[in-house]
C-alpha positions as CSV (number, residue, x, y, z in Angstrom):
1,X,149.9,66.5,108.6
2,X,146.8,68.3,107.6
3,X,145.4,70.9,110.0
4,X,142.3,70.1,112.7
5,X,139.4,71.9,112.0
6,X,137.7,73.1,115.3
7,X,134.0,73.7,115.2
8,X,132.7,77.3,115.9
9,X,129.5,78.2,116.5
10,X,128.5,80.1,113.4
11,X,126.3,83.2,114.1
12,X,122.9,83.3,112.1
13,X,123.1,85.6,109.6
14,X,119.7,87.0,108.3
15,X,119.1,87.2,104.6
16,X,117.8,90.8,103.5
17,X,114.4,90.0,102.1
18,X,113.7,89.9,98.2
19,X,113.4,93.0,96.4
20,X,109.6,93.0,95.5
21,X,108.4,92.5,91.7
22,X,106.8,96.2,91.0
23,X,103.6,94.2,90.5
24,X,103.8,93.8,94.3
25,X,104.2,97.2,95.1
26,X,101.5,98.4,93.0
27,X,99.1,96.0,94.8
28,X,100.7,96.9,97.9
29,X,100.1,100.7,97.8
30,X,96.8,100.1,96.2
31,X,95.4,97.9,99.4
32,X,97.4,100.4,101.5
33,X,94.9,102.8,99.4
34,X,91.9,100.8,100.0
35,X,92.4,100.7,103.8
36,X,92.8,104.2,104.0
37,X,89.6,104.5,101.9
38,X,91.6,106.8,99.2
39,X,88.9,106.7,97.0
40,X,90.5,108.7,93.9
41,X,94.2,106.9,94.8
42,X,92.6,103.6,94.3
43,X,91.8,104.4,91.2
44,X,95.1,105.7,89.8
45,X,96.1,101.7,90.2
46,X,93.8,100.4,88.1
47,X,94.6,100.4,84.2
48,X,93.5,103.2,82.3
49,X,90.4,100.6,80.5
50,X,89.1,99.7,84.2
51,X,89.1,103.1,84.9
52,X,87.2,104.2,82.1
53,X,85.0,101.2,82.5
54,X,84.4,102.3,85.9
55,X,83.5,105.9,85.7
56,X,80.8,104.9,82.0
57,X,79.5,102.0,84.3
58,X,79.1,104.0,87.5
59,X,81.5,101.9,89.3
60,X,83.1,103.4,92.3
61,X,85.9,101.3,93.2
62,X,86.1,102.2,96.1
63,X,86.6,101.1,99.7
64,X,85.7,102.5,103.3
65,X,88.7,103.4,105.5
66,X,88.8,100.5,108.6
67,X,91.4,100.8,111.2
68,X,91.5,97.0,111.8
69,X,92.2,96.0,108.2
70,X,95.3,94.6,107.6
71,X,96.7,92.8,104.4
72,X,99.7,90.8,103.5
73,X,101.1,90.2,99.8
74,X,101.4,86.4,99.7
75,X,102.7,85.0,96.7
76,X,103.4,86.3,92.8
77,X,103.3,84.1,89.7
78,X,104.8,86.2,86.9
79,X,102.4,84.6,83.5
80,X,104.8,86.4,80.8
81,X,107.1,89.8,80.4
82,X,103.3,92.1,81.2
83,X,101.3,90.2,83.6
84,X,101.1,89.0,87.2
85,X,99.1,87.3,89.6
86,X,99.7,89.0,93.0
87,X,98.3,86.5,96.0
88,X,96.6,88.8,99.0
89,X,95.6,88.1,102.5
90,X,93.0,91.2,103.7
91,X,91.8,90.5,107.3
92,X,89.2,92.9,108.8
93,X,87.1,92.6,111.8
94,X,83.0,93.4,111.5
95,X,80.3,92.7,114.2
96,X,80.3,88.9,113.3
97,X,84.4,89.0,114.4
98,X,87.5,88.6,112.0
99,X,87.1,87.5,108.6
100,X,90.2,87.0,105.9
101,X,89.4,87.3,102.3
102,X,92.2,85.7,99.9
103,X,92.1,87.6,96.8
104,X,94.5,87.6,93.9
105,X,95.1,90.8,92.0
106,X,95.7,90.5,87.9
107,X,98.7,92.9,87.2
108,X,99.2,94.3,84.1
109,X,102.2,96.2,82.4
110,X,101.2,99.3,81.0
111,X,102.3,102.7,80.2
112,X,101.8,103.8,82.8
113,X,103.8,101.2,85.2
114,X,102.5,98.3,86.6
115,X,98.2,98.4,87.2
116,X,95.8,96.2,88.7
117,X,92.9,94.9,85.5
118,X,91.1,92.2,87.4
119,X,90.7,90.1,90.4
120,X,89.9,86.7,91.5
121,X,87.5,86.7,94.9
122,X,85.6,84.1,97.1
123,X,81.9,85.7,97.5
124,X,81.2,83.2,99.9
125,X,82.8,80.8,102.0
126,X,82.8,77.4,100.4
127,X,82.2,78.4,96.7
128,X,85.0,78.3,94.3
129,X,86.6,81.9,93.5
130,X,85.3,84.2,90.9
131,X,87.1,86.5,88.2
132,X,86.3,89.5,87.9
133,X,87.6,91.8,84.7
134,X,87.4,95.0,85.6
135,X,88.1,96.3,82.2
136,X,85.0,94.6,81.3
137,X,81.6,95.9,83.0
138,X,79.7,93.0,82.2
139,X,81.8,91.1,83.6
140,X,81.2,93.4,86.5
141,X,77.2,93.4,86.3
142,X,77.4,89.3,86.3
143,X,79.5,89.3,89.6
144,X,77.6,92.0,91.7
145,X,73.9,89.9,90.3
146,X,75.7,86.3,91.5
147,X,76.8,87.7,94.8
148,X,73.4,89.6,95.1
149,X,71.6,86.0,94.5
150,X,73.7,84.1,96.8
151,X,73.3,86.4,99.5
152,X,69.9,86.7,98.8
153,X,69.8,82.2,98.6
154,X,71.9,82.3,101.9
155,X,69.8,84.5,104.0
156,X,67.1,82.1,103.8
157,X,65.4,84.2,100.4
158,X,63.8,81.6,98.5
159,X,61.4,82.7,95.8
160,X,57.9,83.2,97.1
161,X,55.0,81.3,95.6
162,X,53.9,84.8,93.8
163,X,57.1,85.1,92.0
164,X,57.1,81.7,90.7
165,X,53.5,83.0,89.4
């Protein structure tokens, strides 16, 4: 005669979380960077090219220090053995209230470890995302003139009747 079981209550076990990808911790200690406003540590994430890129273009990358920034790493899509897609939440608060920017960090595998070459941002609410390579200054120069123009188109700017002269 086989044996009654007897239910127990089972005890909830929790699940140590995943080990992160080191894509993930590079964007993680970069942002950490960011809202800080570590100016020279921010760069040290970036590839060697973006860096160089940066400092012939004049770009600063950097970022003022906020005490009401926070960020969360959302998702990663490995594409490949040397790059990833790290997903980001960053939530600030400004004079209009909170705003939360989702932007997803390009990863590459370098030399020198794992280093951030690019990024894909919303300028605007309702527009589609934008890539921006930040090994590539043009690429750069086109976002910064797109975001100045739809700024500029949002505020109310249109062209006067002398510059269509």
């Amino acid at each position: 005669m086989p044996t009654p079981v007897t239910e127990k209550p089972v005890e909830s076990v929790s699940l140590p979380d995943p080990v992160p990808h080191p894509a993930e911790l590079t964007v993680f200690d970069f942002m950490t960077a960011m809202q800080r406003g570590e100016d020279e540590k921010i760069r040290t994430f970036l590839t060697s090219t973006a860096r160089k890129a940066g400092e012939e273009e004049d770009f600063p990358f950097s970022c003022s220090a906020s005490d009401t920034a926070t960020f969360t790493i959302d998702k990663t899509v490995l594409q490949g053995d040397s790059t990833a897609l790290v997903s980001t939440t960053w939530t600030d608060v400004d004079s209009d209230g909170q705003k939360e920017s989702k932007i997803i960090w390009t990863v590459e595998q370098t030399d020198e470890g794992w280093r951030i070459s690019g990024a894909f941002v919303t300028l605007f609410e309702y527009q589609p995302p934008v890539q921006i390579n930040f090994e590539d200054p043009e690429s750069i120069r086109k976002v910064l003139a797109e975001a100045e123009a739809m700024e500029k188109q949002r505020l109310g700017g249109a062209p006067s009747i002398e510059e269509n002269n």
